[in-house]
C-alpha positions as CSV (number, residue, x, y, z in Angstrom):
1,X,-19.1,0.8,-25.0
2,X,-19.9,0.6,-20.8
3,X,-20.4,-2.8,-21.4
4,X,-16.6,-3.0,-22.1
5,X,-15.7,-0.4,-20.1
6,X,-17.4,-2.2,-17.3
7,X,-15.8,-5.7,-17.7
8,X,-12.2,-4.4,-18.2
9,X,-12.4,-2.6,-15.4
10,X,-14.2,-5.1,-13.3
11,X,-11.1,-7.0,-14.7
12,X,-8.0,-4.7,-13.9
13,X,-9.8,-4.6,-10.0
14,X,-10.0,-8.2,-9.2
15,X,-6.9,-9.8,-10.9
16,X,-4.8,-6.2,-10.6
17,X,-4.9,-7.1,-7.0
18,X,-4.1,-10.7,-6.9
19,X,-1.0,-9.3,-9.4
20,X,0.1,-6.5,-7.2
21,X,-0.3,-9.1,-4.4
22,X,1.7,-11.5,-5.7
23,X,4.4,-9.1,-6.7
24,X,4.6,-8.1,-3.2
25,X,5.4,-11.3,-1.8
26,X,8.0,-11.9,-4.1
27,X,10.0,-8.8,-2.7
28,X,9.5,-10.0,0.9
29,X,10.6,-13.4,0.0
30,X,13.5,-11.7,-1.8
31,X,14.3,-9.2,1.0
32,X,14.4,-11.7,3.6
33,X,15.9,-14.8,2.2
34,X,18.5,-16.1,4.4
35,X,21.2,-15.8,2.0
36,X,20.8,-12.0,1.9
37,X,21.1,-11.5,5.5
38,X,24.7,-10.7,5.6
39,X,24.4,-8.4,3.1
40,X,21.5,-6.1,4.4
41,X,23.5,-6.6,7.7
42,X,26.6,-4.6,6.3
43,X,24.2,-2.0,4.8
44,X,22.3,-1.1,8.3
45,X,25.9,-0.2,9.6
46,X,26.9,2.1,6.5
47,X,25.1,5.1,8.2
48,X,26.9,4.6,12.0
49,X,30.5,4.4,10.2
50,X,32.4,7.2,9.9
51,X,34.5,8.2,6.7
């Protein structure tokens, strides 16, 4: 039973990480694709307009 224990966790470490790593570059990429710029633009100005 630590025998399994052991590898699955040894497991969940190493390639959780690379997952987890991967997953964050996917949001950067997303966030700062040029397309997008305009529209993150318009949202930094919502909190400097006034209603």
């Amino acid at each position: 039973m630590s025998d399994t224990y052991n590898a699955l966790a040894h497991f969940a470490q190493s390639w959780g990480l690379i997952y987890f790593f991967v997953v964050f570059v996917a949001v950067v990429v997303f966030v700062m694709w040029p397309s997008r710029r305009r529209r993150y633009e318009e949202a930094s100005k919502i909190p400097l307009q006034e209603d």
